[in-house]
C-alpha positions in Angstrom: 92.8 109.0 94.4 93.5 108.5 98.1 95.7 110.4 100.0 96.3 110.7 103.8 98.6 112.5 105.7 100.4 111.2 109.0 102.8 111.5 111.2 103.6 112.0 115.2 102.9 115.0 117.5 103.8 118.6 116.6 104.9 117.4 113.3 102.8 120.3 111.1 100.4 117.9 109.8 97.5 120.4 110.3 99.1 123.2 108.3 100.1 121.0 105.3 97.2 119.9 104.8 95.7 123.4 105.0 98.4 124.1 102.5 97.5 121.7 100.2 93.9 121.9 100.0 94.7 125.7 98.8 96.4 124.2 96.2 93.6 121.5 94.9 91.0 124.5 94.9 93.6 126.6 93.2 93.8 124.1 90.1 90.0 123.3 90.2 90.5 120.0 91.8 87.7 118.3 92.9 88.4 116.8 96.3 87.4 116.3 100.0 88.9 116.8 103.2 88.3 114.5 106.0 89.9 113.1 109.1 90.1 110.0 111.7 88.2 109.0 113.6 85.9 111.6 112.3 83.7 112.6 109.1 80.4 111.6 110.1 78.4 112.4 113.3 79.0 108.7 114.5 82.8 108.6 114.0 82.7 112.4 116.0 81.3 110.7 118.8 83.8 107.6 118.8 86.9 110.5 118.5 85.2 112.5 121.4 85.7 108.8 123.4 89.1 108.0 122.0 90.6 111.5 122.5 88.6 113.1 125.7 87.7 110.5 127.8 90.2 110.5 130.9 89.5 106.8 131.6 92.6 104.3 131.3 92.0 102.5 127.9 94.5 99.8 126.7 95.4 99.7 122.9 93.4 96.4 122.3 90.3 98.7 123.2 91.4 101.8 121.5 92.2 100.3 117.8 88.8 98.5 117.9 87.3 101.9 118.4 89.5 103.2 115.8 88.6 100.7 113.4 84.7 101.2 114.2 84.6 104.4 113.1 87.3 104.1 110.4 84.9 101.3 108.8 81.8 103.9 109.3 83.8 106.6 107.8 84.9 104.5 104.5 81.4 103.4 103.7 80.0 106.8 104.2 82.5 108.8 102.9 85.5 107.6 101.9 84.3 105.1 99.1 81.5 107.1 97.4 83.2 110.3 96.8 86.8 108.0 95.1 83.5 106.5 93.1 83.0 109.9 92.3 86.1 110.7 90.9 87.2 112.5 94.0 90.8 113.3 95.2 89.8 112.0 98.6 92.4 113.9 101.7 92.4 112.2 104.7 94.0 113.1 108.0 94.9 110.3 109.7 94.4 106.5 108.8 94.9 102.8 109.5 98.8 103.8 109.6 98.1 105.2 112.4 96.6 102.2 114.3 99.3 100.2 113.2 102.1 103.1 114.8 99.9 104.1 117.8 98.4 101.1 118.6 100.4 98.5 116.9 104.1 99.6 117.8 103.6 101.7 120.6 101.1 99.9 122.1 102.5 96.3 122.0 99.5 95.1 119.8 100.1 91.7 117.3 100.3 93.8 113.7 99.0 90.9 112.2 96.0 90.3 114.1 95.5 94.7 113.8 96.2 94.3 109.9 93.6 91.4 109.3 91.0 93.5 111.2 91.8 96.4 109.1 91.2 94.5 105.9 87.9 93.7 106.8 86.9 97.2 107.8 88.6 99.1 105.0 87.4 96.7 102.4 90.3 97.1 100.3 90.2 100.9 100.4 93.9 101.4 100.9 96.0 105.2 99.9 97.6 105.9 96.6 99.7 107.9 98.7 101.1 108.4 102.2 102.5 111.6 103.3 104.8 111.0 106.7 106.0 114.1 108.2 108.9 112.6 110.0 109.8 114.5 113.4 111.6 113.4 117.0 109.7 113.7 120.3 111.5 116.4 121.0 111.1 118.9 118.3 107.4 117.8 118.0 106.8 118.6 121.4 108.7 121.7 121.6 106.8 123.1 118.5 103.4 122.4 120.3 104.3 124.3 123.5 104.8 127.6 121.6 101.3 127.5 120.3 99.0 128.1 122.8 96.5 126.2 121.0 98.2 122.6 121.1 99.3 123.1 124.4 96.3 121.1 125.6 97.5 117.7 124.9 94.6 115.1 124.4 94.7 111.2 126.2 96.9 110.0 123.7 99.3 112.6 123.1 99.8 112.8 127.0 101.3 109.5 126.8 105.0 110.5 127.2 108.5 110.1 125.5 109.1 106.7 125.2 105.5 106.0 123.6 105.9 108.4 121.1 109.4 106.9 120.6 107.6 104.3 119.3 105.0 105.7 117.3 107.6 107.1 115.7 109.9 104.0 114.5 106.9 102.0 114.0 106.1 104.9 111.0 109.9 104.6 109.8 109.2 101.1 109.8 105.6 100.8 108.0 107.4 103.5 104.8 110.2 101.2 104.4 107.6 98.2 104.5 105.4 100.1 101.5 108.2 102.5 99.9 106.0 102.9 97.4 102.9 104.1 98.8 104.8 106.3 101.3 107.1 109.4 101.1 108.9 110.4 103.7 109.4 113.8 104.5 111.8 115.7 107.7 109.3 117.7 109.1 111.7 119.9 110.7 112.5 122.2 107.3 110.1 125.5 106.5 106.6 124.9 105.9 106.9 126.6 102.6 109.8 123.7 101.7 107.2 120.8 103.1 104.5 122.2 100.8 106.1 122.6 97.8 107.8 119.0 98.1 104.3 117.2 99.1 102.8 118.9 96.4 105.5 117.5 93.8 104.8 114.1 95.2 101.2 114.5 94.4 101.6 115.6 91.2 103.3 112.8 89.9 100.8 110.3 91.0 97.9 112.3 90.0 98.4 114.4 86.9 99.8 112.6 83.9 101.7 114.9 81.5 101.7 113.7 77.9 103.8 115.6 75.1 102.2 115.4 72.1 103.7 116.1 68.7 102.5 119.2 67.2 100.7 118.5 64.2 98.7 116.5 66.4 97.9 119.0 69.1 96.5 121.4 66.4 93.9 119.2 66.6 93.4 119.5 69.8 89.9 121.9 69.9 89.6 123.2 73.0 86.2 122.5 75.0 85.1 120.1 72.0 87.6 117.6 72.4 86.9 114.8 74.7 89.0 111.7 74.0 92.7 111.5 74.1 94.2 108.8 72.2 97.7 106.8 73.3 99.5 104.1 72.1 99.5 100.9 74.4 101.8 100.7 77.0 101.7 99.4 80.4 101.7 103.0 82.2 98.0 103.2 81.0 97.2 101.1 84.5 98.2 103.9 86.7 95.8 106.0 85.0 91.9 106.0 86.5 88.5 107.6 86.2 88.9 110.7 88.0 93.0 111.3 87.6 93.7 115.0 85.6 95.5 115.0 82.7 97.9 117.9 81.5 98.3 118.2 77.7 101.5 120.4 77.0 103.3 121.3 74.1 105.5 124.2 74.9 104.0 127.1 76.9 100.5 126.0 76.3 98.3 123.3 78.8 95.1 122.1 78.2 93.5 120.1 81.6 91.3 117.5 81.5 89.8 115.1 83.9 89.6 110.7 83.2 85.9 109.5 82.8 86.6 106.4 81.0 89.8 104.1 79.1 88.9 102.0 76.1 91.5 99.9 74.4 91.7 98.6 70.6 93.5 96.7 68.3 94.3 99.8 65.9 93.2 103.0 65.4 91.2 102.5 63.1 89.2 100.0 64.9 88.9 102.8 67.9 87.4 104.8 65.0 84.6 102.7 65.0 83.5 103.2 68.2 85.0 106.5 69.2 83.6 109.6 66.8 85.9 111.4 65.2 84.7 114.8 65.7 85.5 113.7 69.6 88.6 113.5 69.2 88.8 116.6 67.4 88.7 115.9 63.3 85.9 116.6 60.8 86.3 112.8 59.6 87.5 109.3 60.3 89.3 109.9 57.3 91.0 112.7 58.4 91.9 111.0 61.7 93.5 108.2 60.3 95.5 110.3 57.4 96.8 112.7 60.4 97.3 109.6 62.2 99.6 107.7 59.4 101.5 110.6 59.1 102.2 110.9 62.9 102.8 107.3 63.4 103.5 105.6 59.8 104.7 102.5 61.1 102.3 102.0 64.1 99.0 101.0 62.6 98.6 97.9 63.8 99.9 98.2 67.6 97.0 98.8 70.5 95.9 102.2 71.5 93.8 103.4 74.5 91.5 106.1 74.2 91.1 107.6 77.1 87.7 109.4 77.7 87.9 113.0 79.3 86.0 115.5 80.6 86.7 119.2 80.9 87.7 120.4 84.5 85.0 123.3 84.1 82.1 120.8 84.5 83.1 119.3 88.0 81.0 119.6 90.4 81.8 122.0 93.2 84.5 121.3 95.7 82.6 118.9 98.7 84.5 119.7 102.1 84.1 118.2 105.1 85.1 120.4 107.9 87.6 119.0 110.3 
C-alpha cells in the first residue's frame, strides 16, 4: 500500500508522519519511510538543486527536475519494497508538482500529468493525506520554531504563490475524492493523528467477523488460509494488506501473501490442505462448513493465503 502525505507550508506534515510511523512499528507493520525528491543518493543531489540553489528557476525547469528524481526514486525504492509487501510512506509526491508547479506555477496540468505517467509508471497512492492550512497560519506556525525559520527557494516564494499551491490541492482532492482525505491542519496534533490513522486503517486492515464455531477453528500460528465467500470487496484486498480476525475481545493478525478463488468449497479443498486452514480433515472442513453455511455450497469462495505478522522481516527505514 501507498501512502503519501501532503500539503502547504507549516502545515505539520513532518510531525504526522513522525506520528504515524510510531504507530506502524507499534502494530508490527512492515513499512518504509521515504520522501521527495529524495530516497536515494541521486534524488538527494537533485533536492539539494531544487531546494538550495539561489538561482532563479522557472516551474517548467523545476517539475522536470522533480520528475527526474521522482522516476529514480520509484524504480529504486518505491516499486520494489510495494512488491515486497510493504506499506510504502512517502513525503511528498507527484501531487505536489501538480500544486507547486502546476497551479502555482502556471504550468499546462495536462502536459505535467502525461509526463508523470511516464515516470511513475502507474505507481499511483492508495491514499493521500492533505493537511489543509492558509498561508497565514502555516507561516505563523513556522516562525515560532526556530528550526523552519530558514525558509528554502520555494517556500520563500511569497503569499500569493502559496495561495495557489493551496487551491490547486483543494482542487486535485475534489478531482480524486477517493484517493484523498482532507484534513484542517489547524486542530491538535494529537486530533490529526488519531483521524489519519483511522483513515489508514480502513484501507489497509480488513476486519472480518467470523461466526464462532468457525473461529474455534482458528489455531493460532498453524493456520494460514482464511476462507470467504465471494464477493466483490475481495478486489480491495492485496498481497501485503493485514487482516484482523475478531470475534469479541479476541484478535488474531495476519498479513495477505496470496488470493485463490473456487467454484465451492469443496473444490478449494482440493487444492488448499485442510490442516491449513485449521481442521484435522477435508471431511471435517466441509461438515463444519455445511453447518455454517447450509445453503451456500455451491456459491464461490476465495481463500485468501496469510502469513503471520511475527515472520516479517524487520522494519526497512529510510531516513529522511
Amino acid at each position: 500500500m501507498l501512502i503519501t502525505f501532503e500539503g502547504g507550508e507549516g502545515c505539520g506534515k513532518s510531525t504526522q508522519i513522525k506520528l504515524f510511523e510510531k504507530y506502524l512499528k507499534e502494530n508490527n507493520i512492515d513499512y518504509i519511510l521515504s520522501r521527495e525528491p529524495g530516497g536515494t543518493p541521486l534524488c538527494e543531489k537533485i533536492r539539494t538543486l531544487l531546494l538550495e540553489n539561489k538561482e532563479d528557476m522557472n516551474a517548467k525547469t523545476e517539475f522536470l527536475l522533480f520528475s527526474s528524481a521522482r522516476a529514480e526514486h520509484v524504480e529504486k525504492v518505491v516499486k520494489p519494497n510495494l512488491e515486497a509487501g510493504k506499506v510504502v510512506v512517502l513525503d511528498r509526491y507527484y501531487h505536489s508538482s501538480y500544486a507547486y508547479q502546476g497551479y502555482a506555477g502556471g504550468q499546462n496540468l495536462n502536459e505535467l500529468k502525461a509526463i508523470t505517467e511516464f515516470a511513475i509508471s502507474f505507481c499511483v497512492p492508495d491514499l493521500v493525506i492533505l493537511l489543509d492550512i492558509n498561508y497565514e497560519d502555516g507561516f505563523a506556525r513556522k516562525s515560532m520554531d526556530e528550526k523552519l525559520k530558514k525558509l528554502d527557494r520555494i517556500e520563500s516564494k511569497g503569499k500569493a504563490y502559496h495561495d495557489a499551491v493551496r487551491k490547486g490541492y483543494l482542487k486535485l482532492a475534489q478531482e480524486e475524492k477517493d484517493r484523498f482525505v482532507v484534513i484542517d491542519a489547524t486542530k491538535g496534533v494529537e486530533e490529526l493523528s488519531k483521524r489519519i490513522i483511522e483513515e489508514f486503517e480502513k484501507r489497509f486492515i480488513h476486519r472480518m467477523h467470523i461466526k464462532e464455531e468457525y473461529f474455534k477453528k482458528i489455531k493460532s500460528g498453524e493456520k494460514n488460509y482464511e476462507v470467504r465467500l465471494y464477493d466483490e470487496k475481495r478486489k480491495r484486498i492485496k498481497r501485503g494488506d493485514m487482516i484482523v480476525f475478531q470475534n469479541g475481545e479476541r484478535e488474531v493478525k495476519r498479513y495477505v501473501d496470496n488470493l485463490f478463488t473456487f467454484s465451492t468449497f469443496e473444490e478449494m479443498l482440493d487444492s488448499v490442505p485442510a490442516k491449513n486452514l485449521g481442521f484435522s480433515s477435508k471431511e471435517e472442513a466441509l461438515d463444519v462448513y455445511k453447518s455454517l453455511y447450509p445453503k451456500k455450497g455451491d456459491l464461490k469462495v476465495l481463500a485468501i493465503k496469510l502469513k503471520n505478522e511475527k515472520n516479517q522481516e524487520k522494519t526497512n527505514k529510510i531516513k529522511t
